[in-house]
C-alpha positions as CSV (number, residue, x, y, z in Angstrom):
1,X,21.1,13.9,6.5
2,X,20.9,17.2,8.5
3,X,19.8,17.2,12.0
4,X,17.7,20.0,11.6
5,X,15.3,19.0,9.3
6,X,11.9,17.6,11.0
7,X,12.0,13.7,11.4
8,X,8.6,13.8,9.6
9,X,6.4,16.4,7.0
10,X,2.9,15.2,6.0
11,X,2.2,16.7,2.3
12,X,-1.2,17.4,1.6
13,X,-2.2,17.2,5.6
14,X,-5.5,18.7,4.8
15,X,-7.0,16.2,2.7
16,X,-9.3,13.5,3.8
17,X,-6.3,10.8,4.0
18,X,-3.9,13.0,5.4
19,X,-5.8,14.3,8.6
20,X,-5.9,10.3,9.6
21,X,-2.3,10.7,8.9
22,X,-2.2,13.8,11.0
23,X,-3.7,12.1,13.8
24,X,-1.6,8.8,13.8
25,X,2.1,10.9,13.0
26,X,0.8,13.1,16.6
27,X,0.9,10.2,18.7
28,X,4.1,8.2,17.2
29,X,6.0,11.6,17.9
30,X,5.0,11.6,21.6
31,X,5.9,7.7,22.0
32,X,9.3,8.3,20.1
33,X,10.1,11.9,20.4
34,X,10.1,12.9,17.2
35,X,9.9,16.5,15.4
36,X,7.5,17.0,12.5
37,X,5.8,19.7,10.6
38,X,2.4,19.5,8.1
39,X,2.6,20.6,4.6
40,X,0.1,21.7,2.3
41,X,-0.8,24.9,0.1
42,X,-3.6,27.0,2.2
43,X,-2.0,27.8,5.7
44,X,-5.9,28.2,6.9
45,X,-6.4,24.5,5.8
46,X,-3.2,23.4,8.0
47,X,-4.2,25.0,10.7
48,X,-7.9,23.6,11.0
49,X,-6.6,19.9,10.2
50,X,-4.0,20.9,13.6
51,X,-7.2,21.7,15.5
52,X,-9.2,19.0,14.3
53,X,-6.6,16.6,15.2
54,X,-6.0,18.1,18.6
55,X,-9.3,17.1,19.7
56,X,-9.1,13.8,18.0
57,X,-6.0,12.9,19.8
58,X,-6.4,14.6,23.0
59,X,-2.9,16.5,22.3
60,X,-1.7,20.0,22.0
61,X,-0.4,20.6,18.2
62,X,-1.3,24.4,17.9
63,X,2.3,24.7,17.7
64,X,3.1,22.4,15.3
65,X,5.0,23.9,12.2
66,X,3.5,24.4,8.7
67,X,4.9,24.8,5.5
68,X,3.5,26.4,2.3
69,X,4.2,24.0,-0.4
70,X,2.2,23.2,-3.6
71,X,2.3,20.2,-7.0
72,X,2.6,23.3,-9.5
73,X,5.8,24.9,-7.9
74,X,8.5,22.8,-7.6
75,X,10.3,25.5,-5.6
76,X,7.9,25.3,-2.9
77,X,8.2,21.2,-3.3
78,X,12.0,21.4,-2.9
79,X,11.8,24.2,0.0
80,X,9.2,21.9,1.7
81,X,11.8,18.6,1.6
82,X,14.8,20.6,2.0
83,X,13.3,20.9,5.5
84,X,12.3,16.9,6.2
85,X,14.3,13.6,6.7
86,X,11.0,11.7,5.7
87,X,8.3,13.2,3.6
88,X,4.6,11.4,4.1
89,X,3.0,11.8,0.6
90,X,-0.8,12.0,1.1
91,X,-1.9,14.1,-2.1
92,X,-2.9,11.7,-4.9
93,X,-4.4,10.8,-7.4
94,X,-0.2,10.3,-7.6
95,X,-0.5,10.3,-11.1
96,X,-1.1,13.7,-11.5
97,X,0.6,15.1,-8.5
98,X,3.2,12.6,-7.7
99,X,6.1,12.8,-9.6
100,X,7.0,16.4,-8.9
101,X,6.8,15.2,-5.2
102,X,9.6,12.7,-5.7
103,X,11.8,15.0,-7.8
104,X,11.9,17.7,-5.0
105,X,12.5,14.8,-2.4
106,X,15.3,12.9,-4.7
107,X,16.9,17.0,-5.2
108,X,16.9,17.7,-1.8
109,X,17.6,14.4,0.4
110,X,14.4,13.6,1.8
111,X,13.3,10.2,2.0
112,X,10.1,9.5,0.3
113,X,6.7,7.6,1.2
114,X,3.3,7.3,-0.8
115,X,-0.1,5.4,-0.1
116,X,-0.1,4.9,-3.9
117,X,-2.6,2.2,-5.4
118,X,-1.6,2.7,-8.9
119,X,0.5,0.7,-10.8
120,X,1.4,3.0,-13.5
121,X,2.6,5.9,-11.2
122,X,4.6,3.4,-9.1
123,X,6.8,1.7,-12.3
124,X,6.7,4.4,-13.7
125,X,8.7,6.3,-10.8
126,X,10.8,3.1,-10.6
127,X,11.8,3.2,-13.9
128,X,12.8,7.2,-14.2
129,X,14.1,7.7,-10.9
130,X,15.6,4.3,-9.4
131,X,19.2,5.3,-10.1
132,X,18.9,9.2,-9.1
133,X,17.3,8.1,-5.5
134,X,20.3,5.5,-5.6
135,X,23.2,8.4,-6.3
136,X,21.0,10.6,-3.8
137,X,21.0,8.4,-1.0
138,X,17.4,8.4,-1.0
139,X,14.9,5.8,-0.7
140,X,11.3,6.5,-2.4
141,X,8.9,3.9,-1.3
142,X,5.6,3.5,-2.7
143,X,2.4,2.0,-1.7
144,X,3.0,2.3,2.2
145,X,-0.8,2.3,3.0
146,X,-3.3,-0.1,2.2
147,X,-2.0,-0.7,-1.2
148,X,0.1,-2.4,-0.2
149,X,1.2,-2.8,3.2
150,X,-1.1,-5.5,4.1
151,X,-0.1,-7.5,1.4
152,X,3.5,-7.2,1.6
153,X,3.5,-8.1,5.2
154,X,1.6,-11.3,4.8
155,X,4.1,-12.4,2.6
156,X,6.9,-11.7,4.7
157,X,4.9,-13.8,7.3
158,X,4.8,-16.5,5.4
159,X,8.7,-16.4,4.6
160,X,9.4,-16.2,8.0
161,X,7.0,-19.3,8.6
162,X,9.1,-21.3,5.5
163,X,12.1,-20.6,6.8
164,X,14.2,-23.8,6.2
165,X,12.4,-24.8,3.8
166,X,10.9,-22.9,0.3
167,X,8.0,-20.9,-0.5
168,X,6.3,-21.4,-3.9
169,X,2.8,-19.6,-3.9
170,X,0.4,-17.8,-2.2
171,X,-3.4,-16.8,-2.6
172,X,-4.8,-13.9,-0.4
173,X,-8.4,-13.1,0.6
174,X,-9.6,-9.7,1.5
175,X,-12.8,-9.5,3.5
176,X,-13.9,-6.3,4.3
177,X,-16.9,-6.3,7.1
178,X,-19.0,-3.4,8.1
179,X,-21.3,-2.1,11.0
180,X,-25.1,-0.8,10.8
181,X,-24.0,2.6,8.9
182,X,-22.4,1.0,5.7
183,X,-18.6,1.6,4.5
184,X,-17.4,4.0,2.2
185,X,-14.4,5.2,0.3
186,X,-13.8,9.0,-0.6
187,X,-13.7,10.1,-4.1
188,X,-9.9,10.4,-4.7
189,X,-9.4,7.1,-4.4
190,X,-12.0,6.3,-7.1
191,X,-10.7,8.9,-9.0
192,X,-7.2,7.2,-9.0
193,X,-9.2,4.1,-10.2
194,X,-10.9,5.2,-13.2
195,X,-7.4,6.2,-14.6
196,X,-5.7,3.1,-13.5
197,X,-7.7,1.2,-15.3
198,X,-7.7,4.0,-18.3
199,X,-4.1,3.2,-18.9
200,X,-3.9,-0.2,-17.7
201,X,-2.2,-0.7,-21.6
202,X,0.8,1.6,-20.5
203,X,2.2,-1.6,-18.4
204,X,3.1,-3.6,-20.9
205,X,5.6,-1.8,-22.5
206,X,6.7,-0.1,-19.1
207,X,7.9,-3.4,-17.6
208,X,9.5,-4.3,-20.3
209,X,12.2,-2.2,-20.1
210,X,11.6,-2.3,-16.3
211,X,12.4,-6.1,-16.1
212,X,15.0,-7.1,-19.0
213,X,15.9,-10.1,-16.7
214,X,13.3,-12.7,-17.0
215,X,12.5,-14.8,-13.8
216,X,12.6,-18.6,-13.5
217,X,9.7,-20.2,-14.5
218,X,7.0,-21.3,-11.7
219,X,7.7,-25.0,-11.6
220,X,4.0,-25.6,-9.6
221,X,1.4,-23.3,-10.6
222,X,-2.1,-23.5,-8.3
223,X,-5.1,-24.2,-10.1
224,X,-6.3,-21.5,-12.6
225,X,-9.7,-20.1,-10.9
226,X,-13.0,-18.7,-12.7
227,X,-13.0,-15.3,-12.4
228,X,-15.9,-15.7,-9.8
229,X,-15.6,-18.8,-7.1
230,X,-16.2,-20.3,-3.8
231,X,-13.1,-20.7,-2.0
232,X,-13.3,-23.6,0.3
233,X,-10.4,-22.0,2.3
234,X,-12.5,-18.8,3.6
235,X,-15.9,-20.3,3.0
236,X,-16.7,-17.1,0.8
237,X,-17.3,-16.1,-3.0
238,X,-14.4,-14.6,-4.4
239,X,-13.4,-12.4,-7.5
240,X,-10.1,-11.1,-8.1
241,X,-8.8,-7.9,-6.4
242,X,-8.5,-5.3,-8.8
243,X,-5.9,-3.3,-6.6
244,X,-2.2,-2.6,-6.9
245,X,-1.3,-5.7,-4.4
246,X,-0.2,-8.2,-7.7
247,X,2.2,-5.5,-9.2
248,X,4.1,-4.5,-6.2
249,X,4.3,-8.3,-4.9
250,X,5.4,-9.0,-8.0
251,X,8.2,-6.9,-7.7
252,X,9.4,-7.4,-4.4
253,X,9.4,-10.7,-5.5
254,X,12.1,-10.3,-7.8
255,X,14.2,-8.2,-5.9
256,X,14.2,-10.9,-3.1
257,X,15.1,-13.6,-6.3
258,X,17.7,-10.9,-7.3
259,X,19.5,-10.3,-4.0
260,X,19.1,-13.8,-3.0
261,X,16.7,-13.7,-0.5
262,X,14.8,-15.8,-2.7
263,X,16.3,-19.0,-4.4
264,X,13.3,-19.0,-6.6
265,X,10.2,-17.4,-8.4
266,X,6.6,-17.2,-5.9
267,X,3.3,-17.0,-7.2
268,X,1.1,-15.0,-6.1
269,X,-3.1,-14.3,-6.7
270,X,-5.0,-11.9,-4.7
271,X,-8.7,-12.4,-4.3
272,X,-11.5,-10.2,-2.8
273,X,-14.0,-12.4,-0.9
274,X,-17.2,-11.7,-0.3
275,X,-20.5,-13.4,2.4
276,X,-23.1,-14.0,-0.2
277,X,-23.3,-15.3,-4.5
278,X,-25.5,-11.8,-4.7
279,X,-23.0,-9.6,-3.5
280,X,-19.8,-11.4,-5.2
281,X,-22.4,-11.2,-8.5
282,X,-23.1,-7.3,-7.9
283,X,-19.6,-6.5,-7.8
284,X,-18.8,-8.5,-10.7
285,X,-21.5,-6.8,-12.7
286,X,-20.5,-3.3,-11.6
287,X,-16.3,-4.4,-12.6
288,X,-17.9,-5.4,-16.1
289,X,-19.4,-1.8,-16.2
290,X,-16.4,0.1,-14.5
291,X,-13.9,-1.4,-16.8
292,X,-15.9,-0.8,-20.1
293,X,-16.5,2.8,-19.3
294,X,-13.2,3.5,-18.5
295,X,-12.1,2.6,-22.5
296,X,-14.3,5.7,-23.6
297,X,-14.1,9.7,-22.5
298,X,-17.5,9.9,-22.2
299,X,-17.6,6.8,-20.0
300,X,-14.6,8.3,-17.9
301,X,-16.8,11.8,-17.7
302,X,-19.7,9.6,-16.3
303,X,-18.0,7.7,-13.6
304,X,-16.4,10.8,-12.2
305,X,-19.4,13.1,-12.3
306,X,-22.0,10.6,-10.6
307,X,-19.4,8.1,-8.5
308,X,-22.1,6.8,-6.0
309,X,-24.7,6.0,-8.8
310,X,-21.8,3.8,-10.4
311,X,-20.5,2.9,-7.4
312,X,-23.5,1.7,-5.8
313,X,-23.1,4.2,-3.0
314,X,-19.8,3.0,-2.5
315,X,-17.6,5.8,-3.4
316,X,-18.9,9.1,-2.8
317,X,-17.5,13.0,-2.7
318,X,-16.7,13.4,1.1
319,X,-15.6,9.9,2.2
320,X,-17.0,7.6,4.5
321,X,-18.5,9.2,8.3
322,X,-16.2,8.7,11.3
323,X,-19.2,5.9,12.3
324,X,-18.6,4.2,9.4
325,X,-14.9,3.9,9.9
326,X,-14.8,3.3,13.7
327,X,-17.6,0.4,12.4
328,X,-15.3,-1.2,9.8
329,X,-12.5,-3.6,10.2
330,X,-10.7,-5.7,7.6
331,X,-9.2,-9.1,7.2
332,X,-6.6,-10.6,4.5
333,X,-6.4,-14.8,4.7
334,X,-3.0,-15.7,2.9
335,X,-3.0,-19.5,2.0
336,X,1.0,-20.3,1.5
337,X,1.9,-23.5,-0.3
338,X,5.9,-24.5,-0.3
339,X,8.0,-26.9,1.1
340,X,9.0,-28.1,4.5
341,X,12.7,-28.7,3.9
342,X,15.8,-27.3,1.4
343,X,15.9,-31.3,1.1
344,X,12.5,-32.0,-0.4
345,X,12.4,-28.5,-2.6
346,X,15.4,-29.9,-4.5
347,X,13.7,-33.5,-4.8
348,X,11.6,-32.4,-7.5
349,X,8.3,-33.5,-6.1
350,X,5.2,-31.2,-5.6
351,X,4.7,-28.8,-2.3
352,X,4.2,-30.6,1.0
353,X,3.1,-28.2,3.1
354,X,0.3,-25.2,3.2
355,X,0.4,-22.6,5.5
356,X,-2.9,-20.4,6.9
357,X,-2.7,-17.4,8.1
358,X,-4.8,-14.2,9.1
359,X,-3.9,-10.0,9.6
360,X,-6.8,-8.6,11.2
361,X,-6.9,-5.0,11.3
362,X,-9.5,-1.9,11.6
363,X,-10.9,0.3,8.4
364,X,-8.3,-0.1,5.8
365,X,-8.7,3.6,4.2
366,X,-8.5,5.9,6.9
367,X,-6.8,4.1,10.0
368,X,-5.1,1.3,8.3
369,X,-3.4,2.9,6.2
370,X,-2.3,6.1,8.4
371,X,-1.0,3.3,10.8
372,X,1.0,1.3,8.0
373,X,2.3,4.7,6.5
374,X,3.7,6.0,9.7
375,X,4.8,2.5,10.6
376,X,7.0,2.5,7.8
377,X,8.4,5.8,8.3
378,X,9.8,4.9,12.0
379,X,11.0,2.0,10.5
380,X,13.1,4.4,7.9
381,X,13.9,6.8,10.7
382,X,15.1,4.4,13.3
383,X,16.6,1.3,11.2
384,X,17.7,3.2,7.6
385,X,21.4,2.4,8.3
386,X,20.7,-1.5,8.4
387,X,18.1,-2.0,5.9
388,X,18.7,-4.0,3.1
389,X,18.6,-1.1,0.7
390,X,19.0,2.1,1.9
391,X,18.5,4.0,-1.4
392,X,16.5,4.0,-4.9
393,X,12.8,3.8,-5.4
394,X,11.3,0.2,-3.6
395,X,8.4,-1.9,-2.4
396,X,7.4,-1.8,0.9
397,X,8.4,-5.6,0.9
398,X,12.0,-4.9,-0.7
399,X,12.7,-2.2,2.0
400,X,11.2,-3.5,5.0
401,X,11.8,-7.0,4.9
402,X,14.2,-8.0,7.7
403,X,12.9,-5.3,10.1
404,X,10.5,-4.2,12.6
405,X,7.9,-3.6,10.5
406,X,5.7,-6.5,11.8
407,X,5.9,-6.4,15.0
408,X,5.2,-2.6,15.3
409,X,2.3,-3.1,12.8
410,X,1.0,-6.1,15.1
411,X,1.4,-3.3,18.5
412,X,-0.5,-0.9,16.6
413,X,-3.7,-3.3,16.0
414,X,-2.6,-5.0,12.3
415,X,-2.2,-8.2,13.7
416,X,-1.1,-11.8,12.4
417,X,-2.1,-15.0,13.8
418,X,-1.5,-18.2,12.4
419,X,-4.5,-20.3,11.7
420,X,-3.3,-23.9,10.1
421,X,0.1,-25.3,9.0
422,X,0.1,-29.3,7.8
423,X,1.5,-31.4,5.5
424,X,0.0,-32.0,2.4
């Protein structure tokens, strides 16, 4: 890849995501001397996020470069990566404005990163441009942010703890706790929701021809759960999580079974866990209401033109205030079941042995997931030539698994700790 190119260009800069990203590219540049540049359409817009960030950070970035670049022209898309090793993708919802991102970068050798949460847009791009990124040298890797960094990571922990022996499932538990001002989550995100769940229906027939190999069955299933529970693990009510972390386990799953890093099929349920039966029932009523809109245009037009009333205040135009996201930290509880030895795996018996453990990290939307995005693309810049794939379009698990990724997430406050491992 040419040495003149910027190690790093943040697309879409200016919007509420990327100015976090902004912030968190600014300092990993100074700690590992890297060039970079921000991208976006209105050079006014650039240069306030630059001064914005500047005070945030304490640094000086007046001279930072910008570039002109914009979803309707893929001329100023191509121009834009022609000019980056690694190009940040912050300008979603991705399924309107992502694939022409990942055309210019596949066209023009740029490696490619998204904070995608939506399923669709992610296959989709797997299934249409795996084998050009492949012949291009490229690697396109989606949900590098919350969705679904966080996940993917936990996993990988737990591999790492069942090495020697075999992993067989997992069950995660987001809790997401907030100071006196509340949480919140910016209207984009939302946005990218409602159509998620719009064309949930699109899936099916996508990963067929996605996965024409069928994986080995699950020999030990966990219990089936009620869609609302107490979990005696985290001592909380739980309801499933309605994000992108099941898809894109799913698939690094079977790459690992495919490239043998895996000698067998993983199960894995994600679960959002909540303090109180009133809250975990409030949520559940407004998923009831969320998901039957969403079947109907008028119900579509209604969610996006009043998202706090359907919300409950939770998703709003304008995102969250920086008090709310300094007051907001996150924790994901992965319970990993498996075997101790090789030896007792192929004995046929059930697992005998459960693993616990914790990430703890800050505010997943707006400094989680600027620190796991830029994470990843160090990781890409430093360690490309001995990843385990080093082209086509990938999960963060598939293309970081066997690298740094967790220990620079745990020095940049995403931590792991291990809270219980015994025999069962």
């Amino acid at each position: 890849m040419d040495s003149k190119r910027y190690d790093l260009v943040i697309f879409g800069a200016s919007g509420f995501t990327g100015q976090f990203v902004v912030d968190q590219v600014a300092k990993l540049a100074e700690e590992e001397n890297l060039t970079w540049a921000v991208a976006g359409r209105l050079k006014p817009k650039l240069m306030k996020v630059l001064s914005e960030a500047s005070i945030r950070t304490g640094k000086k970035l007046s001279d930072i470069p910008m570039i002109i670049a914009d979803t309707d022209s893929l001329s100023s898309l191509e121009r834009m990566a022609r000019q980056a090793r690694v190009v940040l993708n912050c300008v979603g919802p991705y399924r309107f404005f992502g694939e022409p991102v990942v055309k210019a970068c596949i066209a023009s050798g740029a490696h490619h990163l998204d904070i995608s949460g939506e399923p669709q847009f992610l296959e989709t791009i797997q299934h249409l441009y795996h084998d050009k990124a492949k012949q291009n040298n490229v690697m396109v890797i989606g949900a590098t942010g919350f969705d679904s960094v966080p996940a993917e990571s936990g996993v990988m922990f737990l591999q790492e703890k069942f090495e020697g022996g075999q992993l067989t499932n997992i069950e995660s538990y987001l809790s997401i706790q907030h100071g006196p001002k509340g949480g919140g989550i910016n209207f984009a995100t939302y946005e990218s929701a409602v159509h998620s769940f719009c064309h949930a229906g699109e899936l099916i027939k996508l990963r067929k021809s996605l996965n024409s190999e069928p994986m080995p069955k699950i020999k030990h299933r966990l219990p089936r759960r009620p869609f609302m529970f107490f979990s005696e693990e985290v001592k909380k009510w739980c309801l499933p999580f309605m994000g992108s972390d099941r898809s894109v386990v799913n698939r690094t799953v079977r790459d690992h079974y495919s490239t043998g890093v895996l000698k067998n099929n993983v199960e894995f349920n994600p679960y959002l866990s909540m303090s109180s039966k009133f809250s975990a029932l409030k949520f559940r009523a407004f998923i009831f209401i969320f998901t039957f809109l969403c079947q109907y245009w008028f119900g579509r037009w209604l969610l996006l033109k009043f998202p706090q009333v359907f919300s409950l205040g939770y998703f709003k135009r304008g995102g969250p205030s920086q008090e709310q996201i300094d007051g907001t930290i996150f924790t994901k509880t992965f319970v990993g079941h498996g075997f101790d030895s090789h030896k007792s795996a192929a004995a046929g018996g059930k697992p005998n042995r459960k693993v616990t453990v914790r990430l703890t990290a800050p505010e997943p939307g707006y400094v989680a997931t600027p620190i796991c995005m830029v994470q990843c693309a160090a990781v890409v810049l430093k360690e490309a030539d001995s990843m385990r794939h080093t082209s086509g379009v990938l999960t963060p698990g598939a293309a970081f698994y066997g690298t740094s990724l967790l220990k620079r997430l745990n020095k940049h406050n995403v931590r792991f700790e291990t809270l219980s491992d015994i025999k069962v």
